[in-house]
C-alpha positions, 0 to 999 in steps of 0.5 A: 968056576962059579959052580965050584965056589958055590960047591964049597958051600953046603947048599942045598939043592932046593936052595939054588938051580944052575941053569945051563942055558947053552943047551936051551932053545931059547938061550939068545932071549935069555941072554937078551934078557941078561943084557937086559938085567946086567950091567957088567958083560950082560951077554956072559955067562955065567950070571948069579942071581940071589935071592932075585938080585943080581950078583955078578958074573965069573970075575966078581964071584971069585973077587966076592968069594975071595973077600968073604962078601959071598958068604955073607950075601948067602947067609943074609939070603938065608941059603947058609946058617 
């Protein structure tokens, strides 16, 4: 879900990275590191990260995307014009 909201976006590529941590070796240590930085589901993934600050997870990007916050967020990150 949040790759598809984020796909609404012209982001590019040097912009984001999507890190598909299932497939990596060290996915409980990222996932430790999540409990770690969240406060909300700190296990779940997937987690947004802009601009180094934290986001949300699936259920407050749709809400933010929903409200307009997301874009806004974006584009002070300057990641949109």
């Amino acid at each position: 879900m949040v790759k598809s909201i984020l796909s609404q976006y012209s982001l590019s590529d040097k912009d984001y990275e999507i890190v598909e941590i299932e497939k990596r070796q060290d996915c409980v240590q990222i996932e430790n590191y999540f409990q770690f930085l969240c406060l909300d589901h700190p296990r779940a993934v997937p987690q947004l990260f802009i601009d180094g600050h934290y986001i949300g997870g699936a259920k407050q990007i749709n809400l933010l995307q929903k409200s307009g916050e997301l874009k806004r967020i974006l584009k002070e990150a300057h990641a949109l014009d």
